[in-house]
C-alpha positions as CSV (number, residue, x, y, z in Angstrom):
1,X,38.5,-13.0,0.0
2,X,41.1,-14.5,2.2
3,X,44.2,-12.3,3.1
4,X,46.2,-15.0,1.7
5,X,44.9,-14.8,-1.4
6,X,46.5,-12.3,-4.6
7,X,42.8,-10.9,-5.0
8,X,43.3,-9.2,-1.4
9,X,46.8,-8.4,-2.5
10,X,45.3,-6.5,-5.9
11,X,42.4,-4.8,-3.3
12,X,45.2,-3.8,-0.6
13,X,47.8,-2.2,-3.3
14,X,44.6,-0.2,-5.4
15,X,43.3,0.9,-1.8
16,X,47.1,1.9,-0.9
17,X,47.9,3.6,-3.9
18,X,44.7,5.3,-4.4
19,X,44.3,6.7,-1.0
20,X,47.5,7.9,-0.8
21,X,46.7,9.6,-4.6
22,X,43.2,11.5,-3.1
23,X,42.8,14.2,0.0
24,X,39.5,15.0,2.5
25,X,36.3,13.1,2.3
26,X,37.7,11.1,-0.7
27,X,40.0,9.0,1.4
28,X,37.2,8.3,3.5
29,X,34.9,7.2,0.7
30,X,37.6,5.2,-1.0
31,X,38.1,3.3,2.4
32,X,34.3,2.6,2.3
33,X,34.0,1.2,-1.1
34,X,37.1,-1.0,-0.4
35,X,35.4,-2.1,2.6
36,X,32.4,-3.1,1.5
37,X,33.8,-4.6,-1.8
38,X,36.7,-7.0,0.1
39,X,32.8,-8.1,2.5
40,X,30.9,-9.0,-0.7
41,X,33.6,-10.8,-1.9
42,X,32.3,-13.7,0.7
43,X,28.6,-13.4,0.3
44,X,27.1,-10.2,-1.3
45,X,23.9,-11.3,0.8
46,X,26.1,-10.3,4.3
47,X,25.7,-6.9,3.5
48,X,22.8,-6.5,4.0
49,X,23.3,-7.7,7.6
50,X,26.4,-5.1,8.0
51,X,24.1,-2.4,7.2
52,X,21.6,-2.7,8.9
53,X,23.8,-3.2,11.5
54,X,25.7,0.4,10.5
55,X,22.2,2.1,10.1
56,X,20.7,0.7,14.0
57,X,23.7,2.0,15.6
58,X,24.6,5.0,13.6
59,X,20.7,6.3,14.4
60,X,20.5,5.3,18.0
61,X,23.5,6.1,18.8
62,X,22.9,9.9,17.8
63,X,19.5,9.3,19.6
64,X,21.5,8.5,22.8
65,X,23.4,11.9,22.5
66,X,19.7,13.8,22.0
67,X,20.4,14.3,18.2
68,X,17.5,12.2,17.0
69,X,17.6,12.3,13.2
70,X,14.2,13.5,11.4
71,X,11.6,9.9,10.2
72,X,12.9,10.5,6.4
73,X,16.9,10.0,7.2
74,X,16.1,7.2,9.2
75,X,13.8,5.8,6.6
76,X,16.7,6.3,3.9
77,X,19.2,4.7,6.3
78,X,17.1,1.6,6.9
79,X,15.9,1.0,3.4
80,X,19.3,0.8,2.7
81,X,19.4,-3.2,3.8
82,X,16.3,-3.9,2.3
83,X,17.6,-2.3,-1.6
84,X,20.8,-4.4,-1.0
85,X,18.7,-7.5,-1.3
86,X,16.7,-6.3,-4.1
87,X,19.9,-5.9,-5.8
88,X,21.3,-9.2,-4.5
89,X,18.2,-11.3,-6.1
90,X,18.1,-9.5,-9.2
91,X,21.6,-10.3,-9.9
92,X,21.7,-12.9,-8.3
93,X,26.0,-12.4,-6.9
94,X,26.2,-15.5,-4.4
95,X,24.6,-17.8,-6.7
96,X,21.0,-18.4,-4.6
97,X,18.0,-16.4,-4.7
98,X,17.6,-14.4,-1.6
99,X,14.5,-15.9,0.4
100,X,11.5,-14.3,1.5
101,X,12.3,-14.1,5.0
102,X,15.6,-11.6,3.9
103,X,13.2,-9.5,2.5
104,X,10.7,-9.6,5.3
105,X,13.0,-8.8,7.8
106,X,15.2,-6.1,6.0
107,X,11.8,-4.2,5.2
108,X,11.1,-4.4,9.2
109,X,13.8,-2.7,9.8
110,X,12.2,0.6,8.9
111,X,9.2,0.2,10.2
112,X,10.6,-0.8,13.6
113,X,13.1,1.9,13.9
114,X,10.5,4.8,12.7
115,X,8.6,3.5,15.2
116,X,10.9,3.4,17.9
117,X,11.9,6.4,17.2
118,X,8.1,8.3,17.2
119,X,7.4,6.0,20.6
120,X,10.9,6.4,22.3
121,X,11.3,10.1,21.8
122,X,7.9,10.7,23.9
123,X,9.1,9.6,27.2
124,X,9.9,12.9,28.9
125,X,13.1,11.8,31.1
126,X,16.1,12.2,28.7
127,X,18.2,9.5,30.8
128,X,15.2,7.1,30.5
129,X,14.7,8.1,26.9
130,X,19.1,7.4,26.0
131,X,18.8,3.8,28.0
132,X,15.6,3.0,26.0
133,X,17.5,3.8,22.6
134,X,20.5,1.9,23.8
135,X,18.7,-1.0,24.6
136,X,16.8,-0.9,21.1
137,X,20.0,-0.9,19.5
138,X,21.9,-4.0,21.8
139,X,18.0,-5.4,21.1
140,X,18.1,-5.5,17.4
141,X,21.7,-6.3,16.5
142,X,22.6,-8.9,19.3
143,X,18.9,-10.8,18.0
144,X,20.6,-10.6,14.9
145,X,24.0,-12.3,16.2
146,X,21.9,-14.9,18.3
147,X,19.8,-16.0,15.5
148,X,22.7,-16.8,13.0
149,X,25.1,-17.9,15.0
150,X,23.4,-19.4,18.1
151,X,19.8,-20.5,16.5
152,X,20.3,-24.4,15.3
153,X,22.9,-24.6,18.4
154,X,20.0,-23.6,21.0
155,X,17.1,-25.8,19.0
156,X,19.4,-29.2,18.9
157,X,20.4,-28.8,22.5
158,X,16.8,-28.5,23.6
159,X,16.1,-31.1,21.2
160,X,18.4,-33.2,22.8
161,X,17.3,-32.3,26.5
162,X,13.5,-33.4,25.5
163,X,14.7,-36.5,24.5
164,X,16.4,-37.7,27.4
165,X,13.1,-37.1,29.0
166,X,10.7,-39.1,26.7
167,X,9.6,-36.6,24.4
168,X,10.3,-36.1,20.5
169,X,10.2,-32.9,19.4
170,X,10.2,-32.6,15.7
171,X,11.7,-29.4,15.4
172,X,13.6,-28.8,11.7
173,X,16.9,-27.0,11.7
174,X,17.0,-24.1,9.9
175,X,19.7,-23.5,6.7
176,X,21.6,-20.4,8.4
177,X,24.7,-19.4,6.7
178,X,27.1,-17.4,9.2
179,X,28.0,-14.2,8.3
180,X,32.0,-13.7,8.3
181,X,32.8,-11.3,11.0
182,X,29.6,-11.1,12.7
183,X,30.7,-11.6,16.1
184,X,33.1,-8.5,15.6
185,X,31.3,-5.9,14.2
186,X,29.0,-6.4,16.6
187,X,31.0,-6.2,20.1
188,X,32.7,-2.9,17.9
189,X,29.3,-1.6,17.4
190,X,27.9,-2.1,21.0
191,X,31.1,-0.3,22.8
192,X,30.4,2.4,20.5
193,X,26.6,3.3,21.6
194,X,27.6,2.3,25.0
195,X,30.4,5.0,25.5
196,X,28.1,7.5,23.7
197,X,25.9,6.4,26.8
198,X,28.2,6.6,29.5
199,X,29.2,10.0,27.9
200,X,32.4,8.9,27.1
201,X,32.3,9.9,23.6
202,X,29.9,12.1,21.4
203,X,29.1,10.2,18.6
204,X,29.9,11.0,14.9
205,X,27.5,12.6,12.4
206,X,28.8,11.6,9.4
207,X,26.8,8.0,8.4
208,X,30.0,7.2,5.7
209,X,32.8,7.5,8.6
210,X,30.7,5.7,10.8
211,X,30.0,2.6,7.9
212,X,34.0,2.8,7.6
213,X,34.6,2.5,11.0
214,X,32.2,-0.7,11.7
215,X,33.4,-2.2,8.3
216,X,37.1,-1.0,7.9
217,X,38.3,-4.3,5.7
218,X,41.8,-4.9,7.4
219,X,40.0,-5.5,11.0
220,X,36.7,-6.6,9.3
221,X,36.0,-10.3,9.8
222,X,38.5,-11.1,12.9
223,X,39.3,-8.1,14.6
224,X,41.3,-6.4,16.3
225,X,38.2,-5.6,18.2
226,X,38.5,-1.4,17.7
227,X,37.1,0.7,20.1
228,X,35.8,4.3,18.7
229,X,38.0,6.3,20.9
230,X,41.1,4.9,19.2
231,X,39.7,4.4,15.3
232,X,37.2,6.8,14.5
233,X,39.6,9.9,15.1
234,X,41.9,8.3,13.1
235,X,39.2,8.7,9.9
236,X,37.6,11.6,10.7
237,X,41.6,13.3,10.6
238,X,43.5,11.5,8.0
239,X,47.4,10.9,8.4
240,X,49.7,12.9,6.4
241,X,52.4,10.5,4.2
242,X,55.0,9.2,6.4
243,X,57.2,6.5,4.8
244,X,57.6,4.8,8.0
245,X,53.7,3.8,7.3
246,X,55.3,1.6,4.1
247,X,58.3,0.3,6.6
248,X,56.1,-0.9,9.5
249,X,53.0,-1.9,7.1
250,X,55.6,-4.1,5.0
251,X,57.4,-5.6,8.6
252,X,53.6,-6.4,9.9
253,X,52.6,-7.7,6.5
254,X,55.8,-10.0,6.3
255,X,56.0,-11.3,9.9
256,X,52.0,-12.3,9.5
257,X,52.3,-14.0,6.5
258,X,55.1,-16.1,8.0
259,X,52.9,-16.8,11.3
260,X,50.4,-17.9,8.9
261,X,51.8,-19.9,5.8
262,X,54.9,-21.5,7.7
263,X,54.0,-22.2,11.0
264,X,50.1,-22.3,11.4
265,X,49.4,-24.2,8.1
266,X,52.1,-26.6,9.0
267,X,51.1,-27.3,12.5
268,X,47.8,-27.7,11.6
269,X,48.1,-30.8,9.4
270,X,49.4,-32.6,12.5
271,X,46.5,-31.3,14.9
272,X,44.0,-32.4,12.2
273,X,45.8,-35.6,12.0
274,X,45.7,-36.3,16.0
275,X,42.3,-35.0,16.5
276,X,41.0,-37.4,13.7
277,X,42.8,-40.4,14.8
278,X,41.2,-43.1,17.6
279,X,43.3,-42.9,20.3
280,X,43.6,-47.0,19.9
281,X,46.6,-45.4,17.7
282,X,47.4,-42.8,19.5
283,X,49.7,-42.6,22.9
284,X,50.9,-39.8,25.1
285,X,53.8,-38.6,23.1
286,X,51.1,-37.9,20.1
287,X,48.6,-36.5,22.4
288,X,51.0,-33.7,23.2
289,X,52.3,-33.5,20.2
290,X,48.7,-32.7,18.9
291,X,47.9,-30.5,21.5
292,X,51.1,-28.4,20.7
293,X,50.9,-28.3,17.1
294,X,46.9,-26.4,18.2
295,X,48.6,-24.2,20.1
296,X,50.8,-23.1,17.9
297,X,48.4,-23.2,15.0
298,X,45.9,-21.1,16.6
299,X,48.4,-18.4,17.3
300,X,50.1,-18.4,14.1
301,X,46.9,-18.1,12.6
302,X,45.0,-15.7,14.6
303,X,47.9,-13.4,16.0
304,X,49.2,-13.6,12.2
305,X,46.2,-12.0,10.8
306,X,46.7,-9.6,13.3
307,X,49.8,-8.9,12.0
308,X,48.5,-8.7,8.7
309,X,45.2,-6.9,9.7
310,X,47.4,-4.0,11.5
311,X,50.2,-4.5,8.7
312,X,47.0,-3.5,5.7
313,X,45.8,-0.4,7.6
314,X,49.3,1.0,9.3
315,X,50.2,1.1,4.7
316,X,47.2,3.1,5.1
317,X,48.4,5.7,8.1
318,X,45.8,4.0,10.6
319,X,47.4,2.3,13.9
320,X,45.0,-0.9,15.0
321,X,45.3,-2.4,18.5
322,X,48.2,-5.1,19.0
323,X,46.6,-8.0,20.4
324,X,48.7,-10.3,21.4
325,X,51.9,-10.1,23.7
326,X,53.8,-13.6,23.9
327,X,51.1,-15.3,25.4
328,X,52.9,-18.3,26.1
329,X,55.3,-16.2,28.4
330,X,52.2,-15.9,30.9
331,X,52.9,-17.0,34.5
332,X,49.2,-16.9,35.1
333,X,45.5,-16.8,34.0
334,X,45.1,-13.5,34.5
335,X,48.6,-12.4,33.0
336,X,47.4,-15.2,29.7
337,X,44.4,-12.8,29.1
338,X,46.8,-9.9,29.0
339,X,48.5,-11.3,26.4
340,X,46.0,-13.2,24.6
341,X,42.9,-11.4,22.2
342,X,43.6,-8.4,24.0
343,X,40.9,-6.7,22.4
344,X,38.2,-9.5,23.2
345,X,39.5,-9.6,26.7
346,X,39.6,-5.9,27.3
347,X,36.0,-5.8,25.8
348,X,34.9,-8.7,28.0
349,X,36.3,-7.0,31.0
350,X,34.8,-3.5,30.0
351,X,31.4,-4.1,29.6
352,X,30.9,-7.3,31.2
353,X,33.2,-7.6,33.9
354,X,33.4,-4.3,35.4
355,X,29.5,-3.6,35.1
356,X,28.8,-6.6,36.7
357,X,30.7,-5.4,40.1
358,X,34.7,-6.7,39.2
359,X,36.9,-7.4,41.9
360,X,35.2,-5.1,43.8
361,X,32.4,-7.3,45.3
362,X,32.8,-10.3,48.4
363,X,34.9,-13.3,46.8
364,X,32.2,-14.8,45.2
365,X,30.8,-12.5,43.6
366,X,34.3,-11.9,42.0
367,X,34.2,-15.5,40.9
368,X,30.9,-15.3,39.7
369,X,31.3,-11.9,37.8
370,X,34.4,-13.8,36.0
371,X,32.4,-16.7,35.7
372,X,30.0,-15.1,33.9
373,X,32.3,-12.8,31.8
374,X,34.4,-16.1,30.7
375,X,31.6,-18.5,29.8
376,X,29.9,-15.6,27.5
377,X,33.4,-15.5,26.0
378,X,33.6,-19.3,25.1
379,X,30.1,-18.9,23.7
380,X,31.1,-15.6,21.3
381,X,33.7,-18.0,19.9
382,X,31.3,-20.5,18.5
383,X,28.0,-22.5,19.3
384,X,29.5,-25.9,20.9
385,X,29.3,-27.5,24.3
386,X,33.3,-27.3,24.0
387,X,33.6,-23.6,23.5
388,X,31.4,-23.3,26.5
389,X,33.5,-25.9,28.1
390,X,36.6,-24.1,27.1
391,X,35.2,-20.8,29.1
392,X,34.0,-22.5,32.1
393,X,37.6,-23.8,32.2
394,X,39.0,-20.3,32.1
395,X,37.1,-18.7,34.9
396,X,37.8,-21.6,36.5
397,X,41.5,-20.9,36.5
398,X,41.1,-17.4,37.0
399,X,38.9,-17.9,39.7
400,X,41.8,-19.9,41.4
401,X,44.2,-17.1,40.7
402,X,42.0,-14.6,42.5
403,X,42.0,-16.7,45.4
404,X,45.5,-17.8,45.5
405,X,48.0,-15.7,47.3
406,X,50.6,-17.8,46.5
407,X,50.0,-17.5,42.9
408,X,49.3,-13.6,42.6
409,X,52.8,-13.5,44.5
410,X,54.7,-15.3,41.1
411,X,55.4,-11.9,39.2
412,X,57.4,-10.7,41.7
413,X,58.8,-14.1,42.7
414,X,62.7,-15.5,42.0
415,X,63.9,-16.9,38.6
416,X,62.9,-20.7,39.8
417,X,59.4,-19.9,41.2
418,X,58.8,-17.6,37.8
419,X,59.9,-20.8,35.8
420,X,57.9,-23.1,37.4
421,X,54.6,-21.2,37.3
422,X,55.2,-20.7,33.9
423,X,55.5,-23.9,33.2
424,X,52.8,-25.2,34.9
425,X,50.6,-22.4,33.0
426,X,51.8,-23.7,29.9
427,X,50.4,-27.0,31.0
428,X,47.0,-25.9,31.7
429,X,47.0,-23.4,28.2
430,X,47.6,-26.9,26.7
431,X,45.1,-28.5,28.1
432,X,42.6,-25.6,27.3
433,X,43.5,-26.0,24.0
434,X,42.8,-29.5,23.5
435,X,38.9,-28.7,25.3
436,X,39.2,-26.0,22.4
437,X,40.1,-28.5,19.9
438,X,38.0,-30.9,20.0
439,X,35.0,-30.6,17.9
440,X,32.8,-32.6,20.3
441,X,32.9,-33.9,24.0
442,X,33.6,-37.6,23.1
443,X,36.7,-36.6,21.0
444,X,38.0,-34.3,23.6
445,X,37.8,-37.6,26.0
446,X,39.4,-39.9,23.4
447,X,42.1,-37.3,23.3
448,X,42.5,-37.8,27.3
449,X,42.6,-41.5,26.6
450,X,45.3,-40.9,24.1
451,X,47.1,-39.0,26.7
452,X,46.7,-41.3,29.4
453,X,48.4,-44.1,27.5
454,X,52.3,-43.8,28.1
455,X,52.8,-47.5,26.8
456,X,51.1,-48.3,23.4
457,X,52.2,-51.0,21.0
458,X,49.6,-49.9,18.4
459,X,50.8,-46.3,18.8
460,X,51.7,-44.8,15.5
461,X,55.6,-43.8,15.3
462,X,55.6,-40.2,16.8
463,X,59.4,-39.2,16.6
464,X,59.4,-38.3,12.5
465,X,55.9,-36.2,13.6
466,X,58.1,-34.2,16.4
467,X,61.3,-33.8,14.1
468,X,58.1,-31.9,11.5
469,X,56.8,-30.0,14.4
470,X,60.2,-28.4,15.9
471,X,60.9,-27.8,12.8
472,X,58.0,-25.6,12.3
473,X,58.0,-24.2,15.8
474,X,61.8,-23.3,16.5
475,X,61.7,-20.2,13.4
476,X,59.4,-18.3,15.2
477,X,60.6,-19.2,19.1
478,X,63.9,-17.5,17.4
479,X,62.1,-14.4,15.9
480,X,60.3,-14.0,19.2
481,X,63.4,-14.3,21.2
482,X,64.5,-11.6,19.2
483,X,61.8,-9.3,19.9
484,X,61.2,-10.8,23.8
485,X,62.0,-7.3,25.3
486,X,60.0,-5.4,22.6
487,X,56.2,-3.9,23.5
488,X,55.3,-4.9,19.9
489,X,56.1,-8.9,19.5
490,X,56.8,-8.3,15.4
491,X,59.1,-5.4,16.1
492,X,62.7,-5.5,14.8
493,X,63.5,-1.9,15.3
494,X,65.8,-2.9,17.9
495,X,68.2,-4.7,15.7
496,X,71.2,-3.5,13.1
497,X,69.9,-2.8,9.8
498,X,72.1,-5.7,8.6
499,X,70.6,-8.2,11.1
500,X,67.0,-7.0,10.3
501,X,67.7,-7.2,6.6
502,X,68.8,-10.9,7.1
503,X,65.6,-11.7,9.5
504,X,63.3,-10.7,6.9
505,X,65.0,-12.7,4.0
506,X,64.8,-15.7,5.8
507,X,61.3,-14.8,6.6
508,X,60.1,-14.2,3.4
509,X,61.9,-17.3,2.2
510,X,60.1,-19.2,4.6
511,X,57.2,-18.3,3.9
512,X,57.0,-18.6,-0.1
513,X,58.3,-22.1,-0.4
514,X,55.3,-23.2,2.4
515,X,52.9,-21.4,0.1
516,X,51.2,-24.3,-1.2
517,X,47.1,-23.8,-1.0
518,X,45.1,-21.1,0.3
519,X,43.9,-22.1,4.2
520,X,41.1,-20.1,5.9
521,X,42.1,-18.8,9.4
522,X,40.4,-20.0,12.0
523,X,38.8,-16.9,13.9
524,X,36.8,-16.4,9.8
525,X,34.2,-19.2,11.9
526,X,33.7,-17.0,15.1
């Protein structure tokens, strides 16, 4: 169920209207339900992942806190996977039998966690008991993420590597299907039993708040990556009706619609186009203009399902975390990340950065602290040699920042030495992009030879492409000019009611006539 798409608009007004029509546990129930309806709506077999998932965490994490639950809950809490595929297969909802295996490894679930639970609670020291618990849960849940996203990746590069050395391994692929929203749920999940460890939280006895905080449907399959200190108080202590909630849901809703339909679709259909094309007919001026229109799709895309992700819940009183700031304003690596996925970043530096020693280590292990934290984040993104590519790149450039006097100093530098390291982070964003692009090493080099090539008489004509691209570009350069000053980039509080009323019409207009087909975004693959 795509956010643009009406059946998420007919799930988002029920959910609005009807939580707005019920009081106490009722609203937290009806969130729930709309959760878990808008996740089967892509597979009805990925639930079964999500709850096993809620169950691990929700019972290790009260372990953690020394509020170990008694063998039947956490049998009823880990049959719970297991029933969902019973249900699955007899009604067969995505169309394919559930396999074997499903079953096989829901049903462990139970017997591995009952067991845990009657082994781990004998070990005396309550400190060595909590880690033990805490590593159960990372244990069974980041297993699960490595198996379904990572698994055919891992088996093909190995495959690969054998070859080169004379053998033939004649290993078969397996048929994994990626569950939306993985990769999410499970970086929410792991800062939640984390924190409980660290004692920065206590965590929450109630299994349904828990479920609706790990599968709350705005944030559900793309983020933003929630952290339990800012989202579950919000559900445990429901907002009272403000009308503002209706203003800024409708604003969000409207601006992320627009970053998605007008200026992401759009731009991607000339990415596509250069990515696909030899570069025998490509030159310079369509290598940037490819590399441009990415950049531009992938924010319009993913920072307008934020929009939209933050517009859905603020309509339902909850505040999610902004995450993006004008990235292309950066004058830096460092100031990018501040701007860009600022929950994944934050995350990244929270509980692999930090842990791992920071800043506050010799120089190289700084480097090699970032190295680490930015190569893991090129992996989360996908299994490809170019996402890890695309990270190496990163902590490269950060790397470089950290060492670089000179280039710390830029904040606080004059208007021409600000101007010129922003331009010449623009540049390397750009070419990040394209390592990001490129669906395999040989097409990110054909899209260097493309760029390299200023004279090409078998070049397609470019200048009708740019004329497209501008215009696709230039609406929202004007909307974010509008809001440059603002904390929020789709805030237009600021501006007369008249001028705001105007913004949004032209918005909305916009974005209707470029509603052509329904387009997946791109962060639904990570």
């Amino acid at each position: 169920m795509s956010f643009v798409s009406w059946q998420y608009g007919i799930l988002l007004a029920t959910a609005f209207v009807l939580y707005w029509s019920v009081s106490g546990a009722w609203r937290i129930r009806l969130l729930l339900a709309s959760s878990y309806l808008f996740y089967a709506a892509w597979d009805a077999r990925f639930v079964s992942l999500l709850l096993a998932s809620t169950s691990t965490y929700y019972l290790c994490g009260l372990a953690i806190a020394k509020s170990p639950r008694p063998g039947r809950e956490i049998l009823g809490y880990t049959l719970l996977p297991g029933i969902w595929l019973i249900l699955c297969s007899l009604f067969k909802e995505s169309g394919e039998p559930v396999p074997m295996s499903g079953f096989v490894s829901a049903f462990a679930l139970p017997v591995i966690m009952l067991t845990a639970h009657a082994g781990i609670g004998r070990i005396a020291d309550q400190k060595a008991r909590s880690k033990t618990f805490l590593w159960l849960a990372l244990g069974i849940n980041l297993g699960l993420l490595a198996f379904f996203k990572y698994f055919n990746f891992f088996v093909e590069s190995t495959a690969a590597m054998l070859t080169q050395i004379g053998l033939e391994p004649s290993w078969t692929l397996l048929n994994i299907v990626l569950p939306v929203g993985i990769s999410f749920y499970t970086f929410q999940a792991i800062s939640y039993v984390v924190d409980i460890h660290k004692g920065r939280i206590q965590p929450t006895g109630d299994f349904t708040t828990f479920a609706t905080y790990l599968a709350f449907f705005p944030q559900l399959v793309a983020g933003p990556i929630e952290r339990s200190t800012g989202l579950l108080p919000q559900l445990l202590k429901p907002p009272n009706w403000e009308t503002n909630h209706l203003h800024s849901g409708a604003r969000l809703l409207l601006v992320g619609f627009f970053k998605k339909v007008f200026v992401a679709d759009n731009c991607a259909i000339l990415a596509s186009h250069v990515f696909s094309t030899h570069s025998s007919e490509l030159n310079t001026a369509w290598a940037l203009i490819g590399v441009t229109a990415f950049a531009f799709q992938i924010y319009g895309d993913f920072s307008g399902y934020s929009d939209i992700a933050r517009g859905s819940a603020r309509l339902l009183g909850i505040q999610l975390t902004l995450n993006f700031r004008l990235p292309y304003l950066a004058l830096n690596p460092s100031d990018f990340w501040r701007r860009w996925h600022i929950t994944l970043s934050t995350w990244f530096r929270d509980y692999v950065y930090i842990p791992l020693g920071g800043n506050k280590e010799t120089a190289w292990m700084t480097c090699r602290n970032l190295a680490l934290a930015m190569l893991l984040a090129g992996l989360w993104h996908g299994a490809s040699w170019t996402f890890i590519l695309w990270g190496a790149y990163h902590a490269l450039l950060l790397g470089a920042f950290h060492q670089s006097q000179l280039w710390q100093q830029t904040a606080a530098a004059n208007w021409p030495r600000k101007a010129a390291a922003w331009l010449l982070m623009l540049v390397l964003t750009l070419l990040g992009w394209a390592i990001f692009r490129a669906e395999s090493i040989p097409q990110l080099f054909d899209w260097l030879n493309a760029l390299g090539q200023w004279h090409n008489p078998d070049a397609l004509d470019w200048r009708k492409p740019s004329r497209w691209l501008w215009l696709h570009i230039v609406p929202l350069l004007l909307l974010q000019g509008a809001t440059f000053k603002q904390e929020d980039e789709a805030s237009l509080s600021h501006l007369h009611w008249a001028a705001r009323g105007v913004v949004y019409l032209l918005l909305f207009i916009l974005t209707v006539t470029s509603m052509v087909n329904d387009k997946e975004f791109i962060y639904f693959q990570f």
